[in-house]
Wavefront OBJ file of the C-alpha trace (Angstrom):
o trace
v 45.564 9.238 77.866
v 45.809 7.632 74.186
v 47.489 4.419 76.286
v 44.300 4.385 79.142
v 42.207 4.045 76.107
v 43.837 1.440 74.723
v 43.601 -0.791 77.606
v 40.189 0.560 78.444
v 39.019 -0.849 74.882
v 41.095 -4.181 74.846
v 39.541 -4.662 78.595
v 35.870 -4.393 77.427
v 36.289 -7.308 74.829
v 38.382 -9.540 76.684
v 41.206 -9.535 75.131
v 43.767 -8.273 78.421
v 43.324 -9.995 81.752
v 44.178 -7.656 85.049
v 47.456 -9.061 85.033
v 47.701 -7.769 81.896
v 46.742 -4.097 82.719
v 49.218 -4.472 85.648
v 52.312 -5.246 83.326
v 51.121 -2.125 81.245
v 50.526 0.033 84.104
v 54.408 -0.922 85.268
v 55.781 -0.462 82.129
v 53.862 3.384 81.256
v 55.251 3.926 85.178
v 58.872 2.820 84.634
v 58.659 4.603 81.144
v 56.980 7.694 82.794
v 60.305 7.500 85.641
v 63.196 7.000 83.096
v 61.625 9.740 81.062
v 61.355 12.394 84.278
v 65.227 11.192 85.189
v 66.551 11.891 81.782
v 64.798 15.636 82.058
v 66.150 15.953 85.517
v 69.490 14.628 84.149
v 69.759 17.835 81.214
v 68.367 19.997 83.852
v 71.141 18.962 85.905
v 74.079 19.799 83.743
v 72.361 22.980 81.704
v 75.043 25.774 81.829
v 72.384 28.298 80.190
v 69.944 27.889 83.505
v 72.554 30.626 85.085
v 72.601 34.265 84.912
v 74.824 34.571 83.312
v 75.177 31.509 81.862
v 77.963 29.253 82.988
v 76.540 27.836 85.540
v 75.004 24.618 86.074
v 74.205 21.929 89.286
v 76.918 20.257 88.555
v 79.914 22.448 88.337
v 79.418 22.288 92.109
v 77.891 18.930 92.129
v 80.483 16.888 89.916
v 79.560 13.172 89.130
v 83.716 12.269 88.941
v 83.549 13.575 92.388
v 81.184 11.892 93.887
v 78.836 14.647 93.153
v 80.403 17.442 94.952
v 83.652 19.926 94.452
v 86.020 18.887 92.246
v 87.918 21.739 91.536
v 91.324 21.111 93.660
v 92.758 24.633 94.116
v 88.869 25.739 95.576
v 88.721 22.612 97.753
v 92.090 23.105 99.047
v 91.562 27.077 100.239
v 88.357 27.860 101.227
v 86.344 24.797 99.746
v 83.310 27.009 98.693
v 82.654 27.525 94.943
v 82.197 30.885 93.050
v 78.256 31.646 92.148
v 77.371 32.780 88.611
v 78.046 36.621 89.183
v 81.728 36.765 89.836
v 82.550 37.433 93.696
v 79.846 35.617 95.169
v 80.048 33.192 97.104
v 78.227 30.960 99.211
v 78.803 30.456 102.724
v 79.516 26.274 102.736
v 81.264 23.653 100.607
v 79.155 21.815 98.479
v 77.322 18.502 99.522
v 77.090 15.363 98.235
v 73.654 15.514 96.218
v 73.476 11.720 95.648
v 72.637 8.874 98.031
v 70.186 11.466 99.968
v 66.724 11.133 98.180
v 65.856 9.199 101.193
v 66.145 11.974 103.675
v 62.495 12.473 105.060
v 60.767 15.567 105.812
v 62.402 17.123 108.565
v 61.259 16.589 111.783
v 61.584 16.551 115.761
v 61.634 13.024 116.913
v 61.015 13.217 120.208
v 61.688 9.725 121.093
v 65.418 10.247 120.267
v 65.308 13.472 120.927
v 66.953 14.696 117.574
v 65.913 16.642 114.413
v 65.899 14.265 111.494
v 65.704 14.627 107.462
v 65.738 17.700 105.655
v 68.234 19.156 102.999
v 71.390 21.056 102.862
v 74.040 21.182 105.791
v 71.352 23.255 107.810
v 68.386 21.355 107.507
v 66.134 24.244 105.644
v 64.758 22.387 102.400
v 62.502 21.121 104.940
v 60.232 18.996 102.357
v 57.258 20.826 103.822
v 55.573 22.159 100.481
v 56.417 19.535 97.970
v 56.886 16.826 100.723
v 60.083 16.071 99.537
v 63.254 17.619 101.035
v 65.590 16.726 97.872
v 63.708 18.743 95.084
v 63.285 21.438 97.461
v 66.630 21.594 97.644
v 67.068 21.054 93.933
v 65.208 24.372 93.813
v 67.067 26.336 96.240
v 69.931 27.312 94.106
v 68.637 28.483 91.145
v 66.943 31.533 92.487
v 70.093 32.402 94.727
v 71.949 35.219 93.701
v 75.192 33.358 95.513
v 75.122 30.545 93.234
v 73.148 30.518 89.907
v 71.405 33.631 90.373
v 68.366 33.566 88.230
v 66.103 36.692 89.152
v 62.841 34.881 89.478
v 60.662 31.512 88.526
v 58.882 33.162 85.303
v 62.888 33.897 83.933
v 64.158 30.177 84.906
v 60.494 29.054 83.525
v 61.542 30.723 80.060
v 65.202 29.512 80.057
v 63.744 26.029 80.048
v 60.904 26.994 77.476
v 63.816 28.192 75.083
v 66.096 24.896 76.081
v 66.412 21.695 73.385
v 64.739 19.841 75.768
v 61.513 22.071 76.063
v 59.692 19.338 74.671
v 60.871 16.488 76.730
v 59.610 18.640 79.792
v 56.010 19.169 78.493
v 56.119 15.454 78.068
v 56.853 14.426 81.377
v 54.947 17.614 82.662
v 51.611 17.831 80.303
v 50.868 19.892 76.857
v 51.233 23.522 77.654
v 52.709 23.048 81.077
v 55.428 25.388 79.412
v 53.291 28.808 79.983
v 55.194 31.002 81.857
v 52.832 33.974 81.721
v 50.487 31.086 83.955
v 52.492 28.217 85.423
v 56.271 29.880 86.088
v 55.945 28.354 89.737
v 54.518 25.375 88.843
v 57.678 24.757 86.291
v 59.804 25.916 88.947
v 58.537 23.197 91.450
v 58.475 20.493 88.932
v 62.360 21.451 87.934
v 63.016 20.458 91.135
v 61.018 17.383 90.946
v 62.784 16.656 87.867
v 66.382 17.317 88.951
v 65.293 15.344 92.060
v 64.410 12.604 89.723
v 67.788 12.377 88.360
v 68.936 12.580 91.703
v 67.620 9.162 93.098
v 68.494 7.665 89.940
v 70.376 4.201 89.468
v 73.042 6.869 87.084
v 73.801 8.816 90.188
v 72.807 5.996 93.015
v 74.621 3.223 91.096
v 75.505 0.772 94.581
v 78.989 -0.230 92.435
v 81.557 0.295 95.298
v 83.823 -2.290 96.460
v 81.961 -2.324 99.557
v 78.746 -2.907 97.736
v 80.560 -5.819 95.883
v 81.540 -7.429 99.237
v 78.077 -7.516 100.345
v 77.144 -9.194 97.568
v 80.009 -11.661 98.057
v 81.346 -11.053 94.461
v 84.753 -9.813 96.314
v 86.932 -9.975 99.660
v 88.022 -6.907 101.437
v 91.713 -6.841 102.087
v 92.812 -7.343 105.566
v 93.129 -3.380 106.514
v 89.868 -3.053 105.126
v 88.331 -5.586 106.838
v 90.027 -4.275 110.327
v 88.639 -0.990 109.039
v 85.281 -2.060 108.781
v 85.688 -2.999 112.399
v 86.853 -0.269 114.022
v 84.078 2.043 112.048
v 81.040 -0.266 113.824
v 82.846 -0.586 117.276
v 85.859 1.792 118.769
v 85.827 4.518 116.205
v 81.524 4.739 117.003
v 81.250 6.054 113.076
v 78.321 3.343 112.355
v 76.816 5.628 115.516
v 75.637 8.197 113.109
v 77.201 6.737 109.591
v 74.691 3.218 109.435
v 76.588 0.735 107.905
v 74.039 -2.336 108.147
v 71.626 -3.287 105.674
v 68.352 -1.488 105.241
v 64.880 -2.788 105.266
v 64.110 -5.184 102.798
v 67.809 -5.539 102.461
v 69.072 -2.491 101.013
v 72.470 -1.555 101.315
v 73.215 1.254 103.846
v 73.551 4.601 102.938
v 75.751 6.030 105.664
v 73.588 8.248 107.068
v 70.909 8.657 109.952
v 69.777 11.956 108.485
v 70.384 13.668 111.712
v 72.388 16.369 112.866
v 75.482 16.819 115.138
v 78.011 19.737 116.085
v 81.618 18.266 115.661
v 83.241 20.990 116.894
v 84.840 21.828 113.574
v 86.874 24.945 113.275
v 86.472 27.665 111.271
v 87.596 27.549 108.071
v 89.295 31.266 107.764
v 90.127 30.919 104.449
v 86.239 31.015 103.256
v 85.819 34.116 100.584
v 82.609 34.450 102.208
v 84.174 36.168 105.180
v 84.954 39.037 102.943
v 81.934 39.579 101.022
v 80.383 43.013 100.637
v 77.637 43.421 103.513
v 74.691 42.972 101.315
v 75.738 39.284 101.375
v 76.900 38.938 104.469
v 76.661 41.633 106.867
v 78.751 40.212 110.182
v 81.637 40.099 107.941
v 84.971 38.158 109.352
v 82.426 38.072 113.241
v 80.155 35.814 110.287
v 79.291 32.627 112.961
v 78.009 29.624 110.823
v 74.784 28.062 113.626
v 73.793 25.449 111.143
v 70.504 23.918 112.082
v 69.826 26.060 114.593
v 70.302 29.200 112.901
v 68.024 28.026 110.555
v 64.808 27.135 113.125
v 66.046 30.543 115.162
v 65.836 32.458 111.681
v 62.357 30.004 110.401
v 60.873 31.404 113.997
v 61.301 28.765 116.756
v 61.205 29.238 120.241
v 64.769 29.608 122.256
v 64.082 25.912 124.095
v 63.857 24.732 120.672
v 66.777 26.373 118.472
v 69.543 27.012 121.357
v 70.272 23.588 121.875
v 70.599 22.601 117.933
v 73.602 26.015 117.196
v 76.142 24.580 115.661
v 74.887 21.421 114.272
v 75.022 20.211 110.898
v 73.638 17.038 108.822
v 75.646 14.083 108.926
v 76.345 13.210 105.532
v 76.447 10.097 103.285
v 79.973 8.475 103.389
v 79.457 7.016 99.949
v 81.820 7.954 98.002
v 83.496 10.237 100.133
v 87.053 9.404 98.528
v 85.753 9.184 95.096
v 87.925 11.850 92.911
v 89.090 11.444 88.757
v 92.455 11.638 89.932
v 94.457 10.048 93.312
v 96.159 13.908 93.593
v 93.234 15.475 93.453
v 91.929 17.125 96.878
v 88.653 16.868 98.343
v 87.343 18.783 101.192
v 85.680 17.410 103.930
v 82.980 19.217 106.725
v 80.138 21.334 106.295
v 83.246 24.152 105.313
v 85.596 22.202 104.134
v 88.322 22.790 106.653
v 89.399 18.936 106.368
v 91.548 18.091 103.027
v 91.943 14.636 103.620
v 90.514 11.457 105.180
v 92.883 10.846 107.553
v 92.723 14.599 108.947
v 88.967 13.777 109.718
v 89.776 10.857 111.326
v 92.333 12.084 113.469
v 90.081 14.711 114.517
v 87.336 12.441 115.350
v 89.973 10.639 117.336
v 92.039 13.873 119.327
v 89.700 16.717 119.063
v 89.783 16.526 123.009
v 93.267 15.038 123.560
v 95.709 18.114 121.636
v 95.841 20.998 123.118
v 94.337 24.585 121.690
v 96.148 26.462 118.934
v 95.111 29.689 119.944
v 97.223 29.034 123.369
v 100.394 27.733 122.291
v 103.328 29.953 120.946
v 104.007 27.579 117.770
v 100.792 25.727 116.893
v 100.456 23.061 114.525
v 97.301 21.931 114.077
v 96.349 17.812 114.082
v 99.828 17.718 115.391
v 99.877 19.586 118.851
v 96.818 20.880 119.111
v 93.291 22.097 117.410
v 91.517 25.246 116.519
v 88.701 25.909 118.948
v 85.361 25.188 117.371
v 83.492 27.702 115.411
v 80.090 26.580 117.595
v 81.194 25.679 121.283
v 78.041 25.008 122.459
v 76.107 21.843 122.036
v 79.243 19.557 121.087
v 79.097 15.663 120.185
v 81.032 14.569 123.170
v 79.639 11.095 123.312
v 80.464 9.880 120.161
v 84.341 11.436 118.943
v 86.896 13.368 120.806
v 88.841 11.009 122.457
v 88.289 7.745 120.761
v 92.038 6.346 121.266
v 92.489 4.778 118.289
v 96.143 4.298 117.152
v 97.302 5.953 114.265
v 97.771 2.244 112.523
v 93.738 2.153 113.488
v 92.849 5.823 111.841
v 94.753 4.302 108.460
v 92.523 0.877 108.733
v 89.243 3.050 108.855
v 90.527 5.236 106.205
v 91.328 2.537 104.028
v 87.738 0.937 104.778
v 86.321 4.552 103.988
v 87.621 4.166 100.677
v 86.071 1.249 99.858
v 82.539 3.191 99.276
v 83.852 4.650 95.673
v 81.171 4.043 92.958
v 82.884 2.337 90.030
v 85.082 -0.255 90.994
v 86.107 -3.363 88.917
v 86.519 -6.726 90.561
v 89.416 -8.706 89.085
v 88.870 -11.101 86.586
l 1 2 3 4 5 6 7 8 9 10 11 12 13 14 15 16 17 18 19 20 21 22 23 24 25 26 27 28 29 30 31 32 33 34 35 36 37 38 39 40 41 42 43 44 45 46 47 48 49 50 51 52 53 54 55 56 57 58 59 60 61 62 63 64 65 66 67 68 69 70 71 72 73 74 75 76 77 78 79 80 81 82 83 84 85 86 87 88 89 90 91 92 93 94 95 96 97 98 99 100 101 102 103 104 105 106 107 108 109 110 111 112 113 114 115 116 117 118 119 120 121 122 123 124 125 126 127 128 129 130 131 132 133 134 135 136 137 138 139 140 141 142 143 144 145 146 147 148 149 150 151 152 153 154 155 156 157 158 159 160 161 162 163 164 165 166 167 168 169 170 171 172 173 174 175 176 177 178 179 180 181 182 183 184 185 186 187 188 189 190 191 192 193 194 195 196 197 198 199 200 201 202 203 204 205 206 207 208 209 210 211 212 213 214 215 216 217 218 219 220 221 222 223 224 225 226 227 228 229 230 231 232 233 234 235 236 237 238 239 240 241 242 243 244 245 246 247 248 249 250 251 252 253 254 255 256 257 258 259 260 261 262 263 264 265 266 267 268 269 270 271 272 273 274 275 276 277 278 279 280 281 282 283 284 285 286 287 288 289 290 291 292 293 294 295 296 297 298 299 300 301 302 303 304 305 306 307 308 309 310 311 312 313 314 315 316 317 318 319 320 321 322 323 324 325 326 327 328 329 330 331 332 333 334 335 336 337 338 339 340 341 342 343 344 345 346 347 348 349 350 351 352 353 354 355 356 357 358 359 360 361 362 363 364 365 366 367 368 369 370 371 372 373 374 375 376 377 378 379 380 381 382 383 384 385 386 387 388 389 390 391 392 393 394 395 396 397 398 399 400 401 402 403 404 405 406 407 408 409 410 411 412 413
């Protein structure tokens, strides 16, 4: 307000042309953004906003990971990460949470015929309330007692009141916006916000990849990479759903469409949620994993609309998808994790339809002879992977593109 004055005064004497006000009015606005990212950002990494504490966005949300798992002995079992009460666990590996504030509200587009946008592997941060599907889903886990398990909005609205950076939020927020006796939801919507903040920000969204270098013609891609590149837009049909050209205006892609597909992944058995107690879980190891369609069966759509959406799940962003602090270091890969490497995803994409089925042969070895049946059988992307017939020289080439997406890298001097 003190600022509004300001200009107000220096306006009615003269002294500040409307170009003027316009410079100020960017600068409180880019002042106003950095200030809601850095609250976002110690929202973000708070281990106190657990119960108990411990717990914070990004012990499942790691920034050396590419802002997901990075614990190697839970991403190479069951690839789903430990809540703050001890034996709880959720039902799906973590997602990226960067290079997604773009995801709209989600939505039938009947044109294509597809759901679009939305957040989490399912779709059901729909964006709906605060019009914004990524702090909806900055919310979600808070408040859920399989991950950091906070009773209710007035506690998490006094955890932050009690943080260092109480005062930070009330400037961002407003004076008093702190009262959790009359604004706990409020706070708890605007934690979102602010977490979402961080999320879209140039720290977590930094564009730095090789790849991002190349399109900038600041570097060359090697000759695998380039092949890889290739095969991802043509015979492996990954730029299908992954978009690898620029944006409008000339932004780089994100490797997304925002839409959702069922892959035909297996299950992965060695999920802990499959053994929770029945309060959590009550199908137990029968537990079936519908995605996007459980989610508008369970959110009350009709049959014609849900049935033919079981089993599908949001195709993710591909940046940074081989980022790790460590080469030995596995990451998991699918909306359960059952992948543990690159070229295991690719080679699924490639022979899902080719190998035969593991359940029907007397020595099985999966990716080698054969495949697990899917977990969803229904509704399966036949169009698009399968039977692709790439060589395995071709699977490496992509892979090695693929890797080309890690924030961070240094061109040569």
């Amino acid at each position: 307000m003190k600022g509004i004055w300001i200009v107000s005064f220096l306006l009615c004497f003269g002294l500040l042309t409307a170009f003027d006000v316009r410079a100020v009015n960017g600068a409180d606005k880019e002042q106003s953004k950095a200030q809601k990212e850095k609250l976002g950002k110690l929202l973000f990494f708070d281990q106190n906003l657990s119960a108990p504490e411990g717990q914070s966005c990004a012990t499942c949300h790691a920034q050396e990971a590419g802002f997901t798992g990075i614990d190697p002995k839970i991403n190479e079992g069951g690839s789903v990460y430990e809540g703050a009460a001890k034996g709880r666990f959720g039902n799906r590996k973590p997602p990226a949470s960067s290079y997604a504030g773009d995801s709209p509200v989600l939505h039938y587009d009947k044109k294509e015929r597809v759901w679009v946008g939305g957040m989490f592997w399912d779709g059901r941060a729909t964006g709906d309330k605060l019009k914004d599907p990524l702090a909806e889903q900055a919310k979600g886990p808070f408040l859920n007692p399989l991950e950091q398990n906070i009773p209710d909005e007035k506690t998490l609205c006094l955890m932050v009141q009690n943080a260092h950076y109480a005062s930070l939020f009330e400037e961002v927020w407003g004076k008093g916006s702190l009262d959790c006796d009359k604004n706990a939801a409020a706070v708890y919507d605007q934690v979102g916000k602010s977490v979402a903040a961080y999320e879209r920000s140039a720290e977590a969204n930094p564009f730095s990849s090789k790849f991002d270098y190349w399109l900038r013609k600041k570097v060359e891609l090697s000759a695998e990479e380039k092949k890889g590149l290739k095969l991802f837009n043509g015979k492996g049909k990954c730029s299908e759903c992954h978009l690898s050209s620029k944006r409008k205006k000339g932004d780089h892609p994100l490797f997304t469409d925002f839409t959702y597909d069922n892959l035909g992944i297996p299950k992965n058995l060695q999920n802990p949620y499959y053994t929770m107690a029945g309060q959590w879980n009550p199908d137990g190891k029968d537990y079936v994993d519908y995605g996007l369609g459980g989610f508008l069966r369970e959110a009350g759509y009709q049959p014609r609309q849900y049935k033919q959406e079981l089993g599908k799940f949001k195709v993710p962003t591909l940046r940074n998808v081989d980022k790790r602090p460590s080469p030995d270091l596995t990451k998991a890969y699918g909306h359960n994790g059952y992948f543990k490497s690159l070229k295991e995803v690719v080679h699924f994409y490639n022979t899902r339809d080719v190998l035969g089925k593991c359940e029907t042969m007397k020595e099985p070895r999966p990716g080698v002879n054969c495949w697990p049946e899917p977990e969803v059988r229904t509704n399966l992307n036949k169009e698009e992977l399968g039977n692709l017939r790439l060589t395995n020289e071709e699977e490496d080439a992509i892979v090695a593109f693929l890797r080309t997406l890690s924030d961070g890298y240094v061109p040569e001097r």
